[in-house]
KELUM-510090 format. One record per atom (N, C-alpha, C, O): x, y, z; residue in three letters. Coordinates in steps of 0.1 Angstrom, whole numbers, plus 5000, padded with zeros to 4 digits. Example, Ala and Ser with C-alpha at 12.3 -4.5 7.8 and 13.67 -1.06 7.14 Angstrom:
residues 2
513249435078ALA/512349555078ALA/513249675078ALA/514249675085ALA/512849785071SER/513749895071SER/512950005079SER/513450115080SER/
This chain:
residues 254
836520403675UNK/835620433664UNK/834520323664UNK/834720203665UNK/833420363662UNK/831920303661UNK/832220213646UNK/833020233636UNK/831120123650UNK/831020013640UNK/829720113627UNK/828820183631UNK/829820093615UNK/829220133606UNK/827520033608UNK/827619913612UNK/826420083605UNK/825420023603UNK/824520123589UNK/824620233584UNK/823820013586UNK/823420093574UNK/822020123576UNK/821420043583UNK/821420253571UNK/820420303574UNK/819420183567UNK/818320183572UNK/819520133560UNK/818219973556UNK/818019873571UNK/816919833577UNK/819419843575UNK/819119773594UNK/818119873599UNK/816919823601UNK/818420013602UNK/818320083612UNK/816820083611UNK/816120063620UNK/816520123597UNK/815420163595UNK/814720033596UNK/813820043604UNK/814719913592UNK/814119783589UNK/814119743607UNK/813219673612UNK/815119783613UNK/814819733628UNK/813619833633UNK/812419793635UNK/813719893634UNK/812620063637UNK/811720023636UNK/810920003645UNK/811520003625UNK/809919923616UNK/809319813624UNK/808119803627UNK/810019743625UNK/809619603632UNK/809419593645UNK/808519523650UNK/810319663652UNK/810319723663UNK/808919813668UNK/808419793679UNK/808319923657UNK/807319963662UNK/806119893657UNK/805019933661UNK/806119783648UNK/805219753644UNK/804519573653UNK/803419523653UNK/805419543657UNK/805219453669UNK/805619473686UNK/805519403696UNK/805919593684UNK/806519603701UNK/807419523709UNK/807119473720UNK/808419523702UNK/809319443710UNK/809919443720UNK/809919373730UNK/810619583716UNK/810819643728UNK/810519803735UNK/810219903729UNK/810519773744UNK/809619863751UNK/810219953764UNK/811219893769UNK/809820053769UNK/810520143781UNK/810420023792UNK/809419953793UNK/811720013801UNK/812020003812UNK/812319793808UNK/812619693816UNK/812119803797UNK/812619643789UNK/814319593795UNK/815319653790UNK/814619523804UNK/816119403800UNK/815619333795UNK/814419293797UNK/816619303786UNK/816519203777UNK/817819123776UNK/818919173778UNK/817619023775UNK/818818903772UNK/818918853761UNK/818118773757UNK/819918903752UNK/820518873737UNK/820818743740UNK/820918713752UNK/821018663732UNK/821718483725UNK/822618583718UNK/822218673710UNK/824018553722UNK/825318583711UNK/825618453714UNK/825618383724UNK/826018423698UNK/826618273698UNK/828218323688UNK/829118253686UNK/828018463685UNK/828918513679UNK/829318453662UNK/830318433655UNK/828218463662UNK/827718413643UNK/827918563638UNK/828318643646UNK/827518593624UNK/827318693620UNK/825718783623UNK/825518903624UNK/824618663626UNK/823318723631UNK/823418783642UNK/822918893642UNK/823918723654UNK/823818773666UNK/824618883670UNK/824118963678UNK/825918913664UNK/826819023662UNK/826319133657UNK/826619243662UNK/825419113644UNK/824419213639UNK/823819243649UNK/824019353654UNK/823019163655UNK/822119233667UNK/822519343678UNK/822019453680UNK/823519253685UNK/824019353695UNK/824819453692UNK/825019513702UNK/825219503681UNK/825619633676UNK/823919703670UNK/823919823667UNK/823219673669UNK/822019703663UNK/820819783673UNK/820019873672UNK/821419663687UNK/820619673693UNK/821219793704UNK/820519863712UNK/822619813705UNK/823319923711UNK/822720053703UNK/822320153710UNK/822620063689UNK/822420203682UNK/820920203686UNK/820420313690UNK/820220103686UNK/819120133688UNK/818920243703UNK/818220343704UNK/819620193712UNK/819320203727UNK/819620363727UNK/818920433734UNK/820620413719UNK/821320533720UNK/820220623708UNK/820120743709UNK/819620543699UNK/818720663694UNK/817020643697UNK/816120713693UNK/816820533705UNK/815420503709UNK/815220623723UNK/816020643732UNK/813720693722UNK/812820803732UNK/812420733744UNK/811520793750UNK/812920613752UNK/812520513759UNK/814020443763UNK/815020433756UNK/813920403777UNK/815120333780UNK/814420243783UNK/813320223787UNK/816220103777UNK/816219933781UNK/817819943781UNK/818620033778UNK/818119783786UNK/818919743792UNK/819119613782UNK/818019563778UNK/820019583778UNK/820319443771UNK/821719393778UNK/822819453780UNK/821419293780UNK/823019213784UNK/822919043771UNK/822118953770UNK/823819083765UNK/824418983760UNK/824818833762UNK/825818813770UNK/824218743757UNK/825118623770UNK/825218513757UNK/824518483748UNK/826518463762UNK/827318323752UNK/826718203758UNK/826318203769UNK/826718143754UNK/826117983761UNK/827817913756UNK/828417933746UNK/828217833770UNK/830117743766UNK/828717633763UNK/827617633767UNK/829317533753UNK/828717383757UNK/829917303760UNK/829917193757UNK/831017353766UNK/831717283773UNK/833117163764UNK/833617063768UNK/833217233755UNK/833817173745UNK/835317223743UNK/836017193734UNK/835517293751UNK/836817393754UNK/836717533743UNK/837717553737UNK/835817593740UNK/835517683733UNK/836217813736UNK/836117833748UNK/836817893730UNK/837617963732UNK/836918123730UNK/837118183719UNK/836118193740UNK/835418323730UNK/836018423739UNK/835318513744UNK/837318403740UNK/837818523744UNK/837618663734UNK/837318773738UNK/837918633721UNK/837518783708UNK/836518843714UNK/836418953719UNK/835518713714UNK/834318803713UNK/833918853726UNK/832918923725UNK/834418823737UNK/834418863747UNK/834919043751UNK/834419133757UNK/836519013741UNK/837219143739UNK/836319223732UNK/836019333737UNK/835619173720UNK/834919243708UNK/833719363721UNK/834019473723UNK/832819303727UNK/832219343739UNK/832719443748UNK/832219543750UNK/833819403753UNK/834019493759UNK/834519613750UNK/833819713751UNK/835219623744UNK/835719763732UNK/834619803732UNK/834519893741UNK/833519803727UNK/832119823723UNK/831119863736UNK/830119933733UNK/831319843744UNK/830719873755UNK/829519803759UNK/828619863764UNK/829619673756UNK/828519593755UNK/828419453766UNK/828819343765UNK/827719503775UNK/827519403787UNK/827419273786UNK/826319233784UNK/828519173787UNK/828719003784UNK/828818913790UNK/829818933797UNK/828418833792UNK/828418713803UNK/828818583793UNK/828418553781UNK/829618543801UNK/830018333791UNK/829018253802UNK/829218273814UNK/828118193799UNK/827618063809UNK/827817993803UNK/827417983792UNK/828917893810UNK/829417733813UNK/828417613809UNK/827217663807UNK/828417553808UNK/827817423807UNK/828417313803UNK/829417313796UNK/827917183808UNK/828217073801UNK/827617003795UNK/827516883798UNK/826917073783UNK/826317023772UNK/826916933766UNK/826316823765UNK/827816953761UNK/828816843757UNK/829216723758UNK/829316633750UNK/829316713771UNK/829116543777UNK/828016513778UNK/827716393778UNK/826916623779UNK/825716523784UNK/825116473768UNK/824216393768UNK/825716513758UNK/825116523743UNK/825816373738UNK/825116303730UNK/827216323743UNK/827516193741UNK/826716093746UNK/826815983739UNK/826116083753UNK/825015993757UNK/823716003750UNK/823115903748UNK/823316123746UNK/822016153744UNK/822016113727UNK/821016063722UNK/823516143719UNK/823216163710UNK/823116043703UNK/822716053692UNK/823615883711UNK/823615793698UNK/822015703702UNK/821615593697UNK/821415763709UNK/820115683706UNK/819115823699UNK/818115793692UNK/819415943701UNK/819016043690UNK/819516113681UNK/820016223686UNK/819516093667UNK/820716173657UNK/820016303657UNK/820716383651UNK/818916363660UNK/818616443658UNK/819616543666UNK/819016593676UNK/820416563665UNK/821616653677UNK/821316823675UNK/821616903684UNK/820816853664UNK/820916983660UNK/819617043673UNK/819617123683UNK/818616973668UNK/817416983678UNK/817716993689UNK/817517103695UNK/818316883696UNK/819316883706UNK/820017023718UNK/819817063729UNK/820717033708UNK/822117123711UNK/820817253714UNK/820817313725UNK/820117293706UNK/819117403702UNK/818017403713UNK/817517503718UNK/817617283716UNK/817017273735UNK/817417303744UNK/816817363753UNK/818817263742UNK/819717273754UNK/820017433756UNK/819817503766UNK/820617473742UNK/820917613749UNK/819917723750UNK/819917823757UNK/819017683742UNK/817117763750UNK/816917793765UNK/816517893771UNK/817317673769UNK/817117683778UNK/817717723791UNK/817317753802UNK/819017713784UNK/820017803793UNK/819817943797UNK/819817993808UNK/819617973782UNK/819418093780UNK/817918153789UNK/818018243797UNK/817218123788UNK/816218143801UNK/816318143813UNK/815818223820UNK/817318013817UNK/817418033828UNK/818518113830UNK/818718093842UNK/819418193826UNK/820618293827UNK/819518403826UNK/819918513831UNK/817918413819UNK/817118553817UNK/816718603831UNK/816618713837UNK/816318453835UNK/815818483853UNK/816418493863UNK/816018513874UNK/817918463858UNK/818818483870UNK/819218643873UNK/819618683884UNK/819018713860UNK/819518873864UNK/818418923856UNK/818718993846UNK/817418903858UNK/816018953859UNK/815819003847UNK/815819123848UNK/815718953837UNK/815618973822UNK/813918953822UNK/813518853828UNK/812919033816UNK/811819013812UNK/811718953798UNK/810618903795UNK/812718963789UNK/812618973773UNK/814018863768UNK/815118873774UNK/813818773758UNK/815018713755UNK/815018693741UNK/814318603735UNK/816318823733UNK/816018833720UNK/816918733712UNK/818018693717UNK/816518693699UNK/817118613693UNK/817418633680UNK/816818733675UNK/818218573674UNK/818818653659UNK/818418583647UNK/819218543638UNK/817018563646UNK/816318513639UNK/816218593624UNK/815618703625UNK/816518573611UNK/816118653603UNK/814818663588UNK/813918583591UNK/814718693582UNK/813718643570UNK/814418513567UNK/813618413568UNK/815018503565UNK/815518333559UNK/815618273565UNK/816218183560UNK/815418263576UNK/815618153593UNK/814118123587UNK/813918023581UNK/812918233590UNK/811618243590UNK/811318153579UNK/810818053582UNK/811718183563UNK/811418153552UNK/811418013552UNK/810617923547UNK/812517993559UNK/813517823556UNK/812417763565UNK/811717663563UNK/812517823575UNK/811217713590UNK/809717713579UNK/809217603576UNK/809317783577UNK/808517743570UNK/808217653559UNK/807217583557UNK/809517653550UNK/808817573538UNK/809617403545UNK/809317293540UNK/810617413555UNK/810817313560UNK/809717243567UNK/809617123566UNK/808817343576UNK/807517223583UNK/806517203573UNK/805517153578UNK/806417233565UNK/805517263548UNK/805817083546UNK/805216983549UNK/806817113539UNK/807416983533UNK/807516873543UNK/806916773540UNK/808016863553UNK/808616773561UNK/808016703569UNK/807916583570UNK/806916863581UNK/806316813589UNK/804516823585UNK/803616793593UNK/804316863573UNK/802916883569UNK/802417003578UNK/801217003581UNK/803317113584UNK/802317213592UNK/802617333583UNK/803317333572UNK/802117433588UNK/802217543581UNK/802417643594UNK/801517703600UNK/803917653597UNK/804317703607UNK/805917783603UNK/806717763594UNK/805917863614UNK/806817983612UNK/807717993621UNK/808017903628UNK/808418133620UNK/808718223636UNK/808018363637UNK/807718463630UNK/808018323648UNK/807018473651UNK/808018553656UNK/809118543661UNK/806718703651UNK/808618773657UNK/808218823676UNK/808918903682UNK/807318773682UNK/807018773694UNK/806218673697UNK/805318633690UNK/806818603713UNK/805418553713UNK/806318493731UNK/807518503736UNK/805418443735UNK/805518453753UNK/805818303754UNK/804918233750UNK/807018253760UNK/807318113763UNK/806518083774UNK/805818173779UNK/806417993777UNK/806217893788UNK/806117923803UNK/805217923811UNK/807817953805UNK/807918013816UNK/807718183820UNK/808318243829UNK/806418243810UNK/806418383814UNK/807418473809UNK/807218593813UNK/808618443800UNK/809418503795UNK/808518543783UNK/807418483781UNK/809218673772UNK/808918703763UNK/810318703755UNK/811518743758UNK/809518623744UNK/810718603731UNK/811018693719UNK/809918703713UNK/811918773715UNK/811718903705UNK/812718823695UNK/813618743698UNK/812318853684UNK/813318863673UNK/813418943663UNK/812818933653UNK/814419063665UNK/814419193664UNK/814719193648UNK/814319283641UNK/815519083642UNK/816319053630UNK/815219033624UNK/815319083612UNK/813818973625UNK/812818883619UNK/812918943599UNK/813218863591UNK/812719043598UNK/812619123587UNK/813619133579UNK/813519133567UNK/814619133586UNK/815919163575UNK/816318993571UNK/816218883577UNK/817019043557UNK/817418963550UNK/819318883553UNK/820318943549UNK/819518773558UNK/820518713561UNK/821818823549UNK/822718883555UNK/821718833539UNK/822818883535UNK/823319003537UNK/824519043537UNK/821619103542UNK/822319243549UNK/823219213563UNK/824119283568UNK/822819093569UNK/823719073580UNK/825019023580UNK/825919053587UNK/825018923569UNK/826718923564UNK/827219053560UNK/828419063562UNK/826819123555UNK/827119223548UNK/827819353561UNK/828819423559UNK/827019363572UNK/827719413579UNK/829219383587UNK/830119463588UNK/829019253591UNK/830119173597UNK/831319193588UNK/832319213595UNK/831619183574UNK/832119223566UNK/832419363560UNK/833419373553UNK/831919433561UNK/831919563559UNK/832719623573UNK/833819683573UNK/832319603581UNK/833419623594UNK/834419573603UNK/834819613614UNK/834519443593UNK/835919373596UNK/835819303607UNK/836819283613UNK/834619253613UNK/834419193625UNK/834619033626UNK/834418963616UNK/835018993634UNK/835718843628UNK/834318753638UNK/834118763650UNK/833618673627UNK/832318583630UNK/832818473633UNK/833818413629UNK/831918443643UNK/832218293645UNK/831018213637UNK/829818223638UNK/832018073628UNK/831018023618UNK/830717893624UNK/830917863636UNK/830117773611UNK/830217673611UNK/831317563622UNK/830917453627UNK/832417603623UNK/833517533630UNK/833717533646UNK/834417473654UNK/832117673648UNK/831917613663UNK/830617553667UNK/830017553678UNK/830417503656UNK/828717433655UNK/829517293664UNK/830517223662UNK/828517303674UNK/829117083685UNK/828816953677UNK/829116833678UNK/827617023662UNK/827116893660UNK/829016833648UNK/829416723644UNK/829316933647UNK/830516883639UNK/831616813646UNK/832616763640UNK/831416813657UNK/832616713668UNK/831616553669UNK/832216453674UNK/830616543665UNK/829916383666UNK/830116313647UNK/829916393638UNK/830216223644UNK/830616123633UNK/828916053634UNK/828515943638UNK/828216173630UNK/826916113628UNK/827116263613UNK/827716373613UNK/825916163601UNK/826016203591UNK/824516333590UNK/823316313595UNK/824916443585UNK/824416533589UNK/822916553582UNK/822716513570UNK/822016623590UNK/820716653579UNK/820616743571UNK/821116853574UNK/820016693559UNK/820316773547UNK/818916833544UNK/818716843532UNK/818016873550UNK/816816923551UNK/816817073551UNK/815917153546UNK/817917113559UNK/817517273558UNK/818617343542UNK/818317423533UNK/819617273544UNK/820817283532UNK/819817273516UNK/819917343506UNK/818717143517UNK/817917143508UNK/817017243503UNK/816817283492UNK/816417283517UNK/815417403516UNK/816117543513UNK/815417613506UNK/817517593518UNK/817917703517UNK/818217703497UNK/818017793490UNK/818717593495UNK/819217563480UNK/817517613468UNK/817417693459UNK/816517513475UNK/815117563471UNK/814817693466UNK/814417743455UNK/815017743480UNK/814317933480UNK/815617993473UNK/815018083466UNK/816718003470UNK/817718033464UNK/817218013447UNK/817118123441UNK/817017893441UNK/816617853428UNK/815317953429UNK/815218033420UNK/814317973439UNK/813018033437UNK/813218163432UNK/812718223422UNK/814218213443UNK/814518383447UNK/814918413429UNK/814218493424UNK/815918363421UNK/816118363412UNK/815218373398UNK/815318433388UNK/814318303402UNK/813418303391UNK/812118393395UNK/811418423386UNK/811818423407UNK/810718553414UNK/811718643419UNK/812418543423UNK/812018683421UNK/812918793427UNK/812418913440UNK/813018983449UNK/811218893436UNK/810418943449UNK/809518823460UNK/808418833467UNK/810318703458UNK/809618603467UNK/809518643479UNK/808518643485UNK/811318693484UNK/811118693506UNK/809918843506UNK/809118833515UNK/809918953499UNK/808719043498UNK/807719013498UNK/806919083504UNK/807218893491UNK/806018843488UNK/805918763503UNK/804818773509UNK/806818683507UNK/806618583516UNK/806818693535UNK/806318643545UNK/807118763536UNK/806918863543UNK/805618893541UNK/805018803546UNK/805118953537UNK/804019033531UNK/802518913535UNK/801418923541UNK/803118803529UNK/802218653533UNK/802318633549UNK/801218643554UNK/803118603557UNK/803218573567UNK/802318663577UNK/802118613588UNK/801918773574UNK/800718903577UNK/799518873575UNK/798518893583UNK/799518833565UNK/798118823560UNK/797418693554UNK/797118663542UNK/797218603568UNK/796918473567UNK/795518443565UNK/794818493573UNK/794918383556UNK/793318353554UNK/792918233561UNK/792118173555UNK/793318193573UNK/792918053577UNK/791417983578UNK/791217873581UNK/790618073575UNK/789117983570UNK/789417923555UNK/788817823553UNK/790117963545UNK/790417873536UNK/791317763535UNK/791817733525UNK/791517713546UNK/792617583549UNK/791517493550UNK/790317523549UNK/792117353553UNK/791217253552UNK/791117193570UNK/791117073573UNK/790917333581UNK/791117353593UNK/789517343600UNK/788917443604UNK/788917193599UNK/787017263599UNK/786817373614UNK/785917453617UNK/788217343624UNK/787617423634UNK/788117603630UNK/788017693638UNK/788617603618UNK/788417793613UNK/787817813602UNK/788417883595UNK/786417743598UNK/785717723590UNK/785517893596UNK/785717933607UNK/785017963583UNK/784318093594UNK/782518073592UNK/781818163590UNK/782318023592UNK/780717983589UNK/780317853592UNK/780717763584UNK/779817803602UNK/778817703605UNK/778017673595UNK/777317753590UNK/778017523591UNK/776917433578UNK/775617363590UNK/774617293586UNK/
């Protein structure tokens, strides 16, 4: 028996899907399952998609080990039942993160380089053009008012945009709201992998409270606007940057 999805995903992936081009005929693409509830959403998301999309692609799945003795046999099994193409790549992120991490606490940063980049290079090894990620409005919302506050930029996630090495980055989730994706994982009994396989919780360095702040923020906001992440979607489109204090997007020469 198929996993339930609700026609607000289906349609909200559709949408985003045709309105940025993410993915496209004759597309492999390389999923990040870290086997959270986002990335779980995806790759059942991105299976229904495949089976009701007028265009064929290819998605393979792939886990990043950081070498910690991590155990993803479920979600391994979960994949296969599902019919869903999975690869574990190995690493020894782990050890190399004991060295790295006590002259940098930033570990989260870290761990999040590390397996980027994995993940790219597992895209070029079986010829992936595309590498999707399970990014959602509240990933988006939080990165923003976090480089707002923190780093003084006024920066996002995009739901496309072309790495470095010639890869293209999709983030199929961008639109939807973190709770519709708990909401599925739960609704169909799928057992998520949470917090307890995060590596930064195996290091006795005291943790940053910057995004925990910022999610707490938009929470108190959402509460008192109730159409904020609509408003802030809706904003993220429609950027005026000759009114910033940017003189090189002045639109008029003095």
């Amino acid at each position: 028996m198929g996993v339930k999805l609700s026609k607000k995903i289906m349609s909200k992936l559709g949408k985003t899907n045709a309105e940025f081009e993410l993915i496209e005929e004759g597309d492999k693409i390389l999923v990040g399952l870290s086997g959270g509830k986002d990335s779980l959403t995806m790759i059942h998301a991105m299976k229904e998609q495949q089976r009701r999309a007028p265009f064929d692609f290819e998605f393979l799945a792939v886990t990043i080990s950081y070498g910690m003795g991590e155990d993803y046999s479920n979600l391994a099994a979960h994949c296969k039942e599902y019919d869903i193409a999975h690869i574990i790549h190995e690493t020894q992120t782990y050890e190399l993160a004991k060295e790295k991490i006590r002259k940098n606490s930033s570990y989260c940063s870290f761990f999040s380089r590390m397996r980027r980049g994995y993940l790219y290079s597992v895209a070029k090894e079986h010829g992936c053009n595309k590498v999707a990620l399970g990014h959602h409005m509240d990933d988006a919302a939080e990165s923003f008012f976090m480089n707002f506050i923190y780093n003084g930029q006024m920066r996002s996630l995009a739901p496309k945009y072309r790495a470095e090495n010639g890869l293209i980055v999709i983030r199929p989730l961008i639109q939807l709201r973190e709770r519709q994706l708990r909401a599925f994982v739960v609704d169909n009994d799928i057992e998520a992998i949470g917090d307890e396989a995060c590596p930064a919780m195996r290091f006795d360095i005291k943790a940053p409270h910057a995004r925990e702040n910022t999610k707490q923020m938009l929470a108190e906001m959402e509460r008192k606007f109730p159409d904020l992440f609509t408003s802030l979607n809706a904003a993220f489109k429609n950027i005026s940057v000759e009114s910033f204090f940017d003189k090189e997007k002045f639109s008029t020469k003095f």
